[in-house]
Every structure is written in C-alpha cells, then in structure tokens.
N, C-alpha and C positions, 0 to 999 in steps of 0.2 A: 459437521458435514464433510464428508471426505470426498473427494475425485482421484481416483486413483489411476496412473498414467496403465496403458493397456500391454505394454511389454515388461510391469514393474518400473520401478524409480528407486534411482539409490541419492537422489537428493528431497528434501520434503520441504513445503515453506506454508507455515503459516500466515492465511489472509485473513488481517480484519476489515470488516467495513466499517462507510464513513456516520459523521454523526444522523445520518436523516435517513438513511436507506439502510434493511436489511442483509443478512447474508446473501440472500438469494437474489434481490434485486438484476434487470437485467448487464448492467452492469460487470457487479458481481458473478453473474452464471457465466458469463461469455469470456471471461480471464478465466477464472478454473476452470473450466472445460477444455478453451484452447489450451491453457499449460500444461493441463491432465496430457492433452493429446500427443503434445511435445515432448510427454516421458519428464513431468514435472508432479507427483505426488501434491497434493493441493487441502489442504487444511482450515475448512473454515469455521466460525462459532459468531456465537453473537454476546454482545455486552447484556447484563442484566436490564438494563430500560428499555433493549430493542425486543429482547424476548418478552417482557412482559405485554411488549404493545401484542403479542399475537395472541396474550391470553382474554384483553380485555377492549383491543381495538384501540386505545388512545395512544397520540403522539404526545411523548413527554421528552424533554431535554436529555442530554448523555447525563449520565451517575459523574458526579465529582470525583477529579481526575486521581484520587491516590485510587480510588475504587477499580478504574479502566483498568491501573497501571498494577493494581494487586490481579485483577481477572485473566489480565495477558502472562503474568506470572505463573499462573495454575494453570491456564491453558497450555502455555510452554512445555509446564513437568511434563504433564499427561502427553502429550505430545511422544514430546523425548522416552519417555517409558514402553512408547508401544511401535516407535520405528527405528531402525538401525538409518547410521549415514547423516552425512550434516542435515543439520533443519533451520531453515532459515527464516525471519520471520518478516512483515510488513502489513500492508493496508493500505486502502481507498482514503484519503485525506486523512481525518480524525483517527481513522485507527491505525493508516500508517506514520501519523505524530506520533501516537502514544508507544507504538515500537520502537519510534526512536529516542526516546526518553529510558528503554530501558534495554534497545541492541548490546551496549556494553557491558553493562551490569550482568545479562545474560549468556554473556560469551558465545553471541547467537552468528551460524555460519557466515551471514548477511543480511543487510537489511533488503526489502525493495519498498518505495512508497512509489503509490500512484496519484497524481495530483496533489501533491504533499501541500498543505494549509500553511505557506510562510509567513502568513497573517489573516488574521479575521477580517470578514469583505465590510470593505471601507473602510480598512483602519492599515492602510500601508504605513502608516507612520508609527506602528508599534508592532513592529516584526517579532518572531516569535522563533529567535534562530540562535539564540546565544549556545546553546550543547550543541549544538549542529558545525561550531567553530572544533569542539575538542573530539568530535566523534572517531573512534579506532577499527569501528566493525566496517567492513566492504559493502558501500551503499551505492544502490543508483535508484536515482528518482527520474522517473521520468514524466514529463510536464507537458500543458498544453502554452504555447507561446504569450497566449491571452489568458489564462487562467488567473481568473478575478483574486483567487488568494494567492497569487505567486507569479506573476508573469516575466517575461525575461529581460524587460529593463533592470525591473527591482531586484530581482535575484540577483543578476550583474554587481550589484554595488554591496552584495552581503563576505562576511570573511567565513567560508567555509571550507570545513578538514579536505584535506587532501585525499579522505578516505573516500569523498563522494564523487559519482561519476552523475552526471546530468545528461540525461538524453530529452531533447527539447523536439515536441511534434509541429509541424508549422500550423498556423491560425490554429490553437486547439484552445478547449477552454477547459473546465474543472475535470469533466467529465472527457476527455480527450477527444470531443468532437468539433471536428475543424468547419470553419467558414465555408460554404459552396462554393464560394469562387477561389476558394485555396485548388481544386482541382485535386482535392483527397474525401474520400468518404469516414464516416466513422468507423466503418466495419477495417478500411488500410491500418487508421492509427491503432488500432485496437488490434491488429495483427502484427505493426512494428512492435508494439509495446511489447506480446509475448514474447517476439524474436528476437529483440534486445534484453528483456529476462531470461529465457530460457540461457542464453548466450554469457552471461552474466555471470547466472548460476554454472555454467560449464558442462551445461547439454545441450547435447548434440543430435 
C-alpha cells in the first residue's frame, strides 16, 4: 500500500505494523497519510499472518521472527527497485523491532520506530535492547511517557547507540495517546510525531 506525498518525495520510508493491528488500522492510516501530506513517500505491507487473517477472519500470532525479518528483507528489494532516493525503514511496535534488528544489515537511510516494544508487557525485567546498544543506522523512536512496553523511567537506565535520538510525548501510552488531563489530545501527539519524523528524515 503506497501513500504517495502530493508534490512527489525524494525520500520514501517503509512502515510496518505492530503485532495485533493491520496496515490500515486507524493508527496506521493517519501516519501515512499525515507523512504522505508532509512530502514523505510512505510504504506499507503486511506480514504473512496479518494478511492471511483478511482471508479467513482469524487472529493468529506474528510468524516466527527469522520469517518477519526475511519478509521486511523482500519488502525492502522491492521497495528499492521501484523508487529513486534514500528509503528508510520502521514500524508500529513489532514491526518497528523487527526493522531494527535488520536497519544495519540493510544499510537502510534510517530507521523510525513508533512505540518501539523495549519489552514484552510485564516483563520489564527482561528488556529486549541488547543490538539497540551497537546500532549505526540514524534512528529515532519516539515514545509515549507511559508506554506499558517502554516507558521512560526504564528506558532511562538502558545503554543505547548514540545513533538513537528519543522524542518522548508526555503522558502517552503504546499507541501515543496521552492522559486527558495531560491537556494534549491524540490527534497533537500524532501530529508531533509526523513533525519530528518528517524533520528527522530532512523534509521540509
């Protein structure tokens, strides 16, 4: 699924979604659309268990992870083969993990993770950040303050690359929507979020 920005894009980034929701999810539509708008080329697909659930209706688990990490592989070629100009890659939790397991390997322009998963919920005591220490490729994640897989006490205490830039939304959670009484709506943080990506990526 493409969103193509409307005065052209000489940058393009592929977005995966996270493990429970598909491409299109609201979510999902209202990133690519806003980044399309901001002259951000937007690339998205789906893992084999999330398309399947549209042929048969059932929710099943994500494919075991060498499967993610070979599928964002082919997605990548294809990608690269039909647009000029860096292509950068990321995802909605799950699928912006599984781009970072393979950002460098793919000598990919940047990563971006949105709500990045630095541990499975309830399990902060077995963080899931060790390549996140050696990472090379230009990342920014940006997080909601509360975000049950990553909030920012715990991330505070992790040892990560100097490649990674953190943009933290206040009271936000997985999904970067903040507390009412934060005095932000979701519709703000989901507009910083593009503004600090688009910014990131180096359009303007």
């Amino acid at each position: 699924m493409w969103d193509e920005a409307p005065q052209g894009a000489d940058v393009t980034l592929i977005l995966a979604h996270g493990a429970g929701a598909p491409m299109d999810s609201p979510f999902m539509q209202h990133m690519a659309q806003s980044l399309a708008a901001r002259g951000v080329r937007v690339v998205r697909f789906e893992f084999a268990y999330m398309a399947q659930r549209r042929v048969d209706g059932r929710r099943r688990p994500p494919n075991p992870q060498a499967q993610l990490l070979q599928q964002w592989r082919e997605v990548y070629a294809q990608v690269c083969q039909q647009v000029a100009g860096p292509v950068a890659i990321g995802g909605k939790s799950m699928g912006g993990r599984m781009a970072s397991l393979l950002a460098d390997e793919l000598d990919a322009a940047a990563l971006i993770c949105l709500g990045y998963p630095f541990y499975a919920a309830g399990k902060p005591e077995k963080p899931r950040v060790a390549h996140l220490a050696e990472l090379r490729t230009p990342t920014l994640i940006v997080q909601g303050e509360r975000d049950a897989l990553g909030n920012r006490e715990a991330v505070a205490g992790y040892n990560l690359s100097a490649a990674i830039e953190l943009h933290w939304l206040e009271a936000g959670d997985h999904d970067l929507k903040p507390l009412k009484a934060s005095g932000f709506s979701h519709e703000q943080h989901l507009e910083t979020a593009t503004r600090v990506i688009t910014d990131f990526l180096g359009v303007s």
